[in-house]
VMD Tcl script that draws the C-alpha trace (Angstrom):
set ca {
  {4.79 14.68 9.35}
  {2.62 17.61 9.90}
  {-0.76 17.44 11.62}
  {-3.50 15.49 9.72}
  {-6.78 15.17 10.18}
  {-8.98 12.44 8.81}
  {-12.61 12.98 8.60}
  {-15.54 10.39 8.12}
  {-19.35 10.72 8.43}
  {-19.77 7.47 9.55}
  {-19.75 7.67 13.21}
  {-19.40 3.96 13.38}
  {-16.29 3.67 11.74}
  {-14.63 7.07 13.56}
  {-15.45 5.13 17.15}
  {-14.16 1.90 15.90}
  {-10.86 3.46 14.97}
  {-10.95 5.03 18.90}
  {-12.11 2.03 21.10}
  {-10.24 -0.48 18.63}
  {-13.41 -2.58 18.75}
  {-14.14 -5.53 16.32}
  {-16.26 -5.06 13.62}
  {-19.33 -6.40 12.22}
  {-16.91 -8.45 8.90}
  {-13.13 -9.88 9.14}
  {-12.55 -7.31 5.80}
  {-13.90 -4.32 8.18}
  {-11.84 -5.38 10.93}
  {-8.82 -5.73 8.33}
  {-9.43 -2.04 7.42}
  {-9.65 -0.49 10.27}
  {-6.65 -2.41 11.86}
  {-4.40 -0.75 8.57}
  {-5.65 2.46 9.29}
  {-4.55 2.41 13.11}
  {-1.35 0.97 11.83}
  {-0.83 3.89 9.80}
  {-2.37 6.36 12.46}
  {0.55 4.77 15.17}
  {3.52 6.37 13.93}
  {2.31 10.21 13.71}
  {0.78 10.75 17.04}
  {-0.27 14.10 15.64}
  {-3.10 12.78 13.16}
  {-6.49 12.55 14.48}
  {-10.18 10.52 12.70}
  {-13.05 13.22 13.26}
  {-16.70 12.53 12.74}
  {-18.09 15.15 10.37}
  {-21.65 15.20 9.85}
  {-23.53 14.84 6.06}
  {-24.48 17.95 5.64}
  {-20.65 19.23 6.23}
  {-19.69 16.51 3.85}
  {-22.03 17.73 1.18}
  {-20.17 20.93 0.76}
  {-16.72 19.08 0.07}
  {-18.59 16.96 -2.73}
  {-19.68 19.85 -4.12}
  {-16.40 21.45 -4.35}
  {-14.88 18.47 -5.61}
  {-17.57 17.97 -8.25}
  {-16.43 21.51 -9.56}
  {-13.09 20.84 -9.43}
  {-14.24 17.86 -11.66}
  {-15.93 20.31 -14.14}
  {-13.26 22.36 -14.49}
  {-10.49 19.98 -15.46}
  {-12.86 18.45 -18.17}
  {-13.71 22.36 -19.33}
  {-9.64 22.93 -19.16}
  {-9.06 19.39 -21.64}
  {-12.31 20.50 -23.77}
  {-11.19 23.64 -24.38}
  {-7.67 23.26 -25.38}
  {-9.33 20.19 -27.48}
  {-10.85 22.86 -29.48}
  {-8.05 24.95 -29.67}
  {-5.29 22.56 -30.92}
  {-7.82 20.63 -33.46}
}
mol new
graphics top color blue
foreach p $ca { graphics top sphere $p radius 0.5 }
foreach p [lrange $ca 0 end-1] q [lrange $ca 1 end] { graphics top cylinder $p $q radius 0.2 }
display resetview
């Protein structure tokens, strides 16, 4: 597998996944311990804290991304009724 990166803006969660530490519910614990479980085998994947306002750009893209599929369906709606 190629190199991933993972990338969370909560900085809690990123230095959990590090230091292994125990979290604040069983159900967080039980998350974070799948994650390192599937972190184990590719040695090349790294968890990287990303700030909000970073984050705020990819929403944005994804929200367009959004818009355009439901333009695409709308428009070919049109087309074939």
């Amino acid at each position: 597998m190629s190199h991933i990166i993972f990338e969370s803006d909560c900085k809690t969660i990123v230095d959990k996944i590090y230091v292994q530490k125990s979290g604040s519910s069983e159900e967080e614990d039980a998350i974070i311990g799948d994650f390192c479980c599937i972190l184990s085998p590719n040695p090349n994947s790294s968890v990287k804290f990303l700030r909000k306002q970073a984050n705020v750009i990819a929403n944005i893209l994804r929200q367009m991304q959004t818009m355009i599929v439901l333009l695409y369906i709308i428009f070919h709606l049109i087309v074939f009724l």
